[in-house]
C-alpha positions in Angstrom: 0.0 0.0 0.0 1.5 3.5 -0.6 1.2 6.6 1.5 -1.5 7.8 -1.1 -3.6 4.8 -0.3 -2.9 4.6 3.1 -4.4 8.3 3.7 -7.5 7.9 1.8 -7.9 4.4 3.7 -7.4 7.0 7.3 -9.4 9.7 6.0 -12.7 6.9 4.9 -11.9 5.6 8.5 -12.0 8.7 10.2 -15.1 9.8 8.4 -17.1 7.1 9.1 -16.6 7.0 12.7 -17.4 11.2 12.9 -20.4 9.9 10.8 -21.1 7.2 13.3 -21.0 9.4 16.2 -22.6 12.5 15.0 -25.8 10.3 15.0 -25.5 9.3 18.4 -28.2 10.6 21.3 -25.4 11.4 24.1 -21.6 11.1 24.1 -21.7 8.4 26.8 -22.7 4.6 25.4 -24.0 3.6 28.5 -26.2 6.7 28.5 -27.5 6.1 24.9 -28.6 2.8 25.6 -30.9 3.7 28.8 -32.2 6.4 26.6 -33.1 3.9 24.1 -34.5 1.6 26.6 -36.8 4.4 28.2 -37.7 5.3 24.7 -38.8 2.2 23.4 -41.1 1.6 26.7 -42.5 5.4 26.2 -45.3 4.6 24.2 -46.5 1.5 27.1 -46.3 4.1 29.7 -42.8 3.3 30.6 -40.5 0.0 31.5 -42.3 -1.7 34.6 -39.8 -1.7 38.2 -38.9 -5.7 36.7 -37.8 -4.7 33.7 -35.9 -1.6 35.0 -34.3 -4.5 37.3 -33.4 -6.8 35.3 -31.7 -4.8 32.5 -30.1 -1.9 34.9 -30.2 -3.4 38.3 -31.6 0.5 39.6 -35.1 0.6 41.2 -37.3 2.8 39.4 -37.3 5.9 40.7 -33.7 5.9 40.4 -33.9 4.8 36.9 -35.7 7.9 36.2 -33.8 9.8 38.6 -30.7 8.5 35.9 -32.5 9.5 33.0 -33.1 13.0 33.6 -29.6 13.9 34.7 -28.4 12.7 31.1 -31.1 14.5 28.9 -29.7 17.5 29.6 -26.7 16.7 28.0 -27.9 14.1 25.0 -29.1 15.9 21.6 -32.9 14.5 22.3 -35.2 16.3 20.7 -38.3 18.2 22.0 -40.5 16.0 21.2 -38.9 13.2 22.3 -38.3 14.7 25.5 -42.0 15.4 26.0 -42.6 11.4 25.2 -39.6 10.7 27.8 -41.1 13.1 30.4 -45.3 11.3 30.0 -43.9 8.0 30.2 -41.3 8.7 33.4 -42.2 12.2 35.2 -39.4 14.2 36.7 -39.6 15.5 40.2 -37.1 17.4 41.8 -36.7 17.2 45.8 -36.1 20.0 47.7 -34.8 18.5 51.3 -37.2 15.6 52.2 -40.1 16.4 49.9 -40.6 15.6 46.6 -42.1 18.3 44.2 -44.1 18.3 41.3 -42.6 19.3 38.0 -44.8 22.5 35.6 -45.7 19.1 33.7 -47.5 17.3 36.3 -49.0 20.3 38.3 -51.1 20.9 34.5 -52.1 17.2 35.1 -53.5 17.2 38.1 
């Protein structure tokens, strides 16, 4: 192979794996694929405490808990935040209670 070849074969390389990336939800694997998880239950109303288990070893709430701490830095969409935030509600705590996101107060 001659240096000619060898960059093109580097450059094809390094192009695909910007290409590969670029498409990616968040930076962090681990991250993408709970992301992907919680998306694909969304439209059932969200993965059941088992499943959460099972695939995450994390109880629920800490599942979603997780999840919101790495929306905010994944390239999700609006819209599939709003799908994300019906199917597993965020609530922040402030010292020992637990309060209600805008989303939920509309709700209720």
């Amino acid at each position: 192979m001659n240096p000619n070849e060898y960059r093109q074969l580097r450059q094809r390389r390094r192009d695909a794996w910007i290409e590969a990336n670029r498409t990616r939800k968040h930076p962090d694997t681990e991250a993408e694929t709970l992301i992907d998880f919680a998306r694909a239950w969304a439209p059932y109303g969200g993965a059941s405490e088992e499943e959460i288990l099972v695939h995450f070893g994390m109880t629920r709430y800490r599942f979603i808990e997780r999840l919101w701490q790495i929306i905010s830095e994944s390239s999700c969409t609006q819209e599939e935040i709003h799908t994300l935030a019906s199917a597993y509600p965020h609530r922040r705590r402030t010292g020992d209670t637990v309060v209600p996101t805008r989303s939920e107060n509309l709700q209720g």
